[in-house]
Every structure is written in C-alpha cells, then in structure tokens.
C-alpha positions in Angstrom: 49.3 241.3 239.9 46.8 240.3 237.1 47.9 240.3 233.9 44.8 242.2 231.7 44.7 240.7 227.8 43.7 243.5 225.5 42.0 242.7 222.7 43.5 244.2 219.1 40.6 245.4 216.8 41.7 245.8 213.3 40.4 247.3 210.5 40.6 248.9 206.7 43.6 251.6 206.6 42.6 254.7 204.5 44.5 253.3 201.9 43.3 249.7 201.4 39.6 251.7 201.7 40.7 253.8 198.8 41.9 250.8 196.8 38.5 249.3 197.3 36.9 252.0 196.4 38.9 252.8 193.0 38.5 248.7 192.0 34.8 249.5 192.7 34.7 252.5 190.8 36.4 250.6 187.8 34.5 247.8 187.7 31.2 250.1 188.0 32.8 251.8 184.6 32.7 248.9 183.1 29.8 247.8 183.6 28.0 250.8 182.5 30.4 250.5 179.4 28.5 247.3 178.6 25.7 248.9 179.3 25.8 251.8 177.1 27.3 249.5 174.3 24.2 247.0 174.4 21.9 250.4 174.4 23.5 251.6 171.4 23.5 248.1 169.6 20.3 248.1 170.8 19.0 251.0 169.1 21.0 250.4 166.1 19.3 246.6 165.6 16.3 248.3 166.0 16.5 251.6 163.3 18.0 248.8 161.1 14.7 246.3 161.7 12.8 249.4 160.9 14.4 250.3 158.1 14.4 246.8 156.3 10.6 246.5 157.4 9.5 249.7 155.9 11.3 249.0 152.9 10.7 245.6 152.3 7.2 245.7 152.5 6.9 248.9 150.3 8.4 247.4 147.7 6.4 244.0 148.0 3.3 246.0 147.9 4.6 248.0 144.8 5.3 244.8 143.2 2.3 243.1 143.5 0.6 246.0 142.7 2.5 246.4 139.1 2.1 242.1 138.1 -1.2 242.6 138.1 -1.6 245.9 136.7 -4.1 245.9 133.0 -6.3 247.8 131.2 -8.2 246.2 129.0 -9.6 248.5 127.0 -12.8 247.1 124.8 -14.6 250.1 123.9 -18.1 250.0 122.7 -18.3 252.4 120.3 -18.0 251.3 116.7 -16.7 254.6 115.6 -13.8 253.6 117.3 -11.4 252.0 114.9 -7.5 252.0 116.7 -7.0 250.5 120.0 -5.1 253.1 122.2 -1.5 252.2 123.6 -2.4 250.5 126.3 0.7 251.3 128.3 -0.2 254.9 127.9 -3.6 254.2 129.8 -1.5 251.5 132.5 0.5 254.3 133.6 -1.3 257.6 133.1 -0.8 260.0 135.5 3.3 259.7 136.4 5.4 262.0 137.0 9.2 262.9 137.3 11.1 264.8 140.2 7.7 266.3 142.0 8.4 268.5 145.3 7.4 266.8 148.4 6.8 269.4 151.3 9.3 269.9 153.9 11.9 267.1 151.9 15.0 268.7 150.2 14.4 265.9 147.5 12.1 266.0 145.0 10.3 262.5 144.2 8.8 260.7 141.6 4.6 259.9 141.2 3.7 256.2 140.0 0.3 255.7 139.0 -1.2 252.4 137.8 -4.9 251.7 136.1 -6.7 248.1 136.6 -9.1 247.3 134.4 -11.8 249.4 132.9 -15.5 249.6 132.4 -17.4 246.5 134.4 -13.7 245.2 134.7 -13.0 247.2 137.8 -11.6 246.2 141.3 -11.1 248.0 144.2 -8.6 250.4 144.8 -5.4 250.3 146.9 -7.3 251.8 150.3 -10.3 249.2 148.9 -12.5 252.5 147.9 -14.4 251.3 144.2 -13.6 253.5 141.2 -15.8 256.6 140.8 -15.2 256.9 145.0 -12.0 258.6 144.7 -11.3 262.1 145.4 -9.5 263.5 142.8 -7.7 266.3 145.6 -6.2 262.7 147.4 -4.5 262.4 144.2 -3.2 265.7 143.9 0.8 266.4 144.9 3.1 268.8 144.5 1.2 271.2 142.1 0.0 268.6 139.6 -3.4 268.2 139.3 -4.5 264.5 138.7 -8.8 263.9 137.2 -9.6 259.7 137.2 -12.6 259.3 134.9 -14.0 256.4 137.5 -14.0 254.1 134.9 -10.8 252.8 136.3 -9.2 251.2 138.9 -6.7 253.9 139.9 -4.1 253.6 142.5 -1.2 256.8 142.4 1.9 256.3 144.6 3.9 258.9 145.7 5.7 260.4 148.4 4.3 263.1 151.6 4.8 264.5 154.9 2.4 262.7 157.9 2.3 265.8 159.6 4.5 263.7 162.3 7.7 264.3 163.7 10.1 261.5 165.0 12.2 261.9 168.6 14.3 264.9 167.4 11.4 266.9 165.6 12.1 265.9 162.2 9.1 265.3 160.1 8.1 262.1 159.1 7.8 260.8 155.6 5.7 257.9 154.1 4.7 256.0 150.9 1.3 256.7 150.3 -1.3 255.8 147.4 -4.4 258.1 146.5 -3.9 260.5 149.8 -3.6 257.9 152.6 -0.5 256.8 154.4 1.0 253.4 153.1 4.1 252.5 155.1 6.6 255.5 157.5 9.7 255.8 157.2 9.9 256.0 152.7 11.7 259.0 151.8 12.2 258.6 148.5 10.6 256.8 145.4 12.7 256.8 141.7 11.2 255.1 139.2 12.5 254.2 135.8 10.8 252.8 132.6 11.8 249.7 130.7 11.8 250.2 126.8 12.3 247.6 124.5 13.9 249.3 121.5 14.0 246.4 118.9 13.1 247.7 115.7 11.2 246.5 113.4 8.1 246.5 116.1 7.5 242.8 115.0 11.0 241.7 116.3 10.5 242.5 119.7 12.0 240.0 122.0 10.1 242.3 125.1 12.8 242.5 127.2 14.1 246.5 128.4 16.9 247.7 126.0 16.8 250.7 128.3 15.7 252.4 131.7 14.2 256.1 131.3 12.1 258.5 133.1 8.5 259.4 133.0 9.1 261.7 130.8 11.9 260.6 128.7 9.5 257.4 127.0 11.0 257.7 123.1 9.2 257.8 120.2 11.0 255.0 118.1 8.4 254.3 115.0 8.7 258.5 114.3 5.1 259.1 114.6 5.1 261.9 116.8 3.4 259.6 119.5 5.1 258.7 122.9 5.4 254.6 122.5 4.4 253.7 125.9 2.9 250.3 124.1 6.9 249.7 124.4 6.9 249.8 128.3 8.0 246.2 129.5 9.3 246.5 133.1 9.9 248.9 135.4 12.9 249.6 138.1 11.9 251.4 141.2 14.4 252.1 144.0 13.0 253.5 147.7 14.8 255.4 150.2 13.5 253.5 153.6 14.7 255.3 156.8 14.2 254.4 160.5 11.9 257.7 161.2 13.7 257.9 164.6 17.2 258.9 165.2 19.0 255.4 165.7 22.5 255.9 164.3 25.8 256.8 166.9 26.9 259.7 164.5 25.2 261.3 161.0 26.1 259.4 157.9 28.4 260.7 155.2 27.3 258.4 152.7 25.3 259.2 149.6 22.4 257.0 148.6 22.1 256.4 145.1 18.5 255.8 143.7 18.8 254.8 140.4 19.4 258.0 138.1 19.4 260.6 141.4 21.7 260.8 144.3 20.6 261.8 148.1 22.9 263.0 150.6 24.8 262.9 153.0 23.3 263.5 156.1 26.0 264.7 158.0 25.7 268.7 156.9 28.1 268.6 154.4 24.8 268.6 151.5 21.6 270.0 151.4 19.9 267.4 153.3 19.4 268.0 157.0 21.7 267.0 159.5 20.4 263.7 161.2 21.1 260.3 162.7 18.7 257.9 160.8 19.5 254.7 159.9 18.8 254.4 155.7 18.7 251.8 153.4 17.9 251.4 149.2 15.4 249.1 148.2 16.0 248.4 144.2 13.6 246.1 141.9 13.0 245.7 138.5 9.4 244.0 137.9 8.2 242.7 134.7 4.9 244.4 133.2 2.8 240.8 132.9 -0.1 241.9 131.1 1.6 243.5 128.8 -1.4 244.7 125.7 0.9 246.5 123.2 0.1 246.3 119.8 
C-alpha cells in the first residue's frame, strides 16, 4: 500500500484572533489619545498666540500713541491772557464705565489731541483733522464734537458685527469708528496725578491713579487740574475671539479698579471657552505743558 502524507494547514484560533484584535483596538486608542491631546494643545497654543498678539499690539499702539501725544496751544488772539490746562485739551473727550453693545461690561473711552492749528498730523486711520465724522466718534450715548483744529484720535471699545465659531459676537479696539485690533474686550484706564503741593514742588511723578472723572481739584479753585495729569495706566482685556480653552474659566480678570468674570456661568458674563489675558501699562505723558 501507499502511504498518502497529509498536509496540516494551521491557522489563527478564535481566540489568538480576538487577542489581535483587542491589542489592535488598544493601540488604535492610543493613538487617537495622542491625537486628540496634540489637537487640543494645538488649539490652546493657538487661542494663547491670539491672545498675546491682540493684546500686545494694542497696547504698543496705545503707547506710542500717548508719548507723542501734545497740544500746543499758541492762540492768536491777544485778548487771550491765561493759557488753558493743557492736559484738559490732551485728553478731552474721556470717559468712565460707557456701555458697549452686546458686552455685559461697561468700558472706558480714551481720547487724545495732537497738536493744534497748522500743527496738525494725521489721524490714527491717517484721515487729516476737519475729515472726521463726529457720529465715528460717538459710543454708548455720548455725543463727542472735534473742532478740526486738532488731531483727534478716541479709543474705545465695540461690537464688529462678527461672531466667532460658537456665535458669540466679536469685540475689538477701535479709534474714531474703525476697527483697530479683534479680540480687545475690555479697556480701563486710570489717570496719574501728581499731588505735591505747593504746585512749584512738583517732582512729576503719579502720587495717585484715578478715573476720568475722579481728576481732583488740589489748588481749591473750583477747576479740574488736569495740568496735573503725568502718566497714565491702562489695562486691556485681550481674548482669543474663538473658543480655544478645554473647559470655561472660573477665574476673574482684574483690570485695574474693575473686575470681569468668570466665564464659566457662575457671573454675569456669558458662559464661554476663550482663552483671556490682561495687558497692564503705565506710560509717561512726555510732553507734558502744565503750567
């Protein structure tokens, strides 16, 4: 007889092809682990660029803006006798605490004059003075009139009329009606008074930091002494417009004399996921003219 050889195929059991399949199935979990962990780093590095961006160059552009900030006023007519307070002319038209629209927070106006008369440069948005429409200037119910002998630039806060990747509107720094930098939510500004009295032993450096609308009247006179303005601290609430962060923030941002937040529901403010940051400076008012 012929002995027949039978060949033995063998293969995966049901269980070793399970076991293969739950090692796959792990190390597939893993990797999209990784995955979703470099996404959300990913978005945070990039809300947090945004953020530091925004901020950083509004307040470079805010500081530049304030060093070379003057008025000087030479006024023609000989029937005038008293110089004005300069500082009163530098920074007319601030104001404290105005409502922006569709912000829980109120925010405050900073308005600065360059030169006067034949003095004049262009404007923030590069429009020459007398070209400015005195409704770009108008927020938040306050009316605002430049004379157009002045360089006027007003800062304040507005809605775009945008809305980031969740609907939420969009908020910017703008100066005389047009859109600055996105993503500024907030501007506090305080005033620097130097309080030495007598007047001639002033060593122009702040004593204290007040608001618009707090500016003392030290020599009694009945007249706000903005002449005494030497610096001014501004702090901005920069945000990453679009929703970056893994969870809403609890944290409170403090802006010099106001607080803002949290974000998480547990305040006024809107529930949300930005990423935020504070911007504080203090610059020094160069050209100071006070008598």
């Amino acid at each position: 007889m012929m002995n027949m050889k039978h060949s033995q195929q063998r293969g995966l059991t049901l269980i070793e092809l399970m076991v293969s399949l739950v090692i796959s199935l792990l190390i597939m979990a893993g990797l999209f682990t990784v995955y979703q962990s470099n996404q959300r780093g990913n978005r945070l590095n990039d809300g947090l660029m945004r953020a530091q961006e925004n901020g950083r160059f509004a307040v470079d552009f805010l500081t530049r803006d304030i060093r070379i900030a003057a008025y000087p006023f030479n006024d023609p007519n000989p029937n005038v006798t008293a110089k004005p307070e300069f500082q009163n002319f530098l920074f007319s038209g601030g104001a404290d605490n105005v409502a922006v629209a569709n912000n829980p927070n109120p925010s405050d106006i900073l308005s600065l004059r360059h030169g006067w008369g034949g003095a004049t440069t262009a404007d923030c948005n590069g429009a020459i003075p007398g070209n400015v429409d005195p409704a770009a200037l108008n927020q938040g119910g306050i009316t605002w009139a430049p004379d157009g002998t002045t360089t006027w630039n007003q800062y304040d806060i507005r809605d775009t009329g945008r809305t980031n990747n969740r609907g939420l509107p969009i908020f910017a720094l703008f100066c005389n009606g047009n859109e600055l930098v996105e993503g500024i939510e907030n501007m506090q500004v305080l005033y620097g008074v130097d309080t030495d009295v007598p007047f001639n032993t002033r060593d122009f450096v702040a004593n204290q930091y007040v608001s618009f609308n707090s500016i003392p009247d030290l020599d009694g006179d009945g007249v706000t002494d903005w002449s005494r303005i030497v610096s001014l601290r501004i702090a901005l609430l920069a945000s990453s417009v679009d929703e970056r962060a893994s969870a809403p923030s609890p944290r409170t941002f403090s802006l010099l004399d106001f607080n803002i937040g949290s974000y998480d529901g547990n305040s006024a403010m809107p529930t949300d996921q930005k990423i935020r940051r504070v911007y504080t400076t203090t610059v020094l008012i160069r050209n100071n003219m006070a008598q």
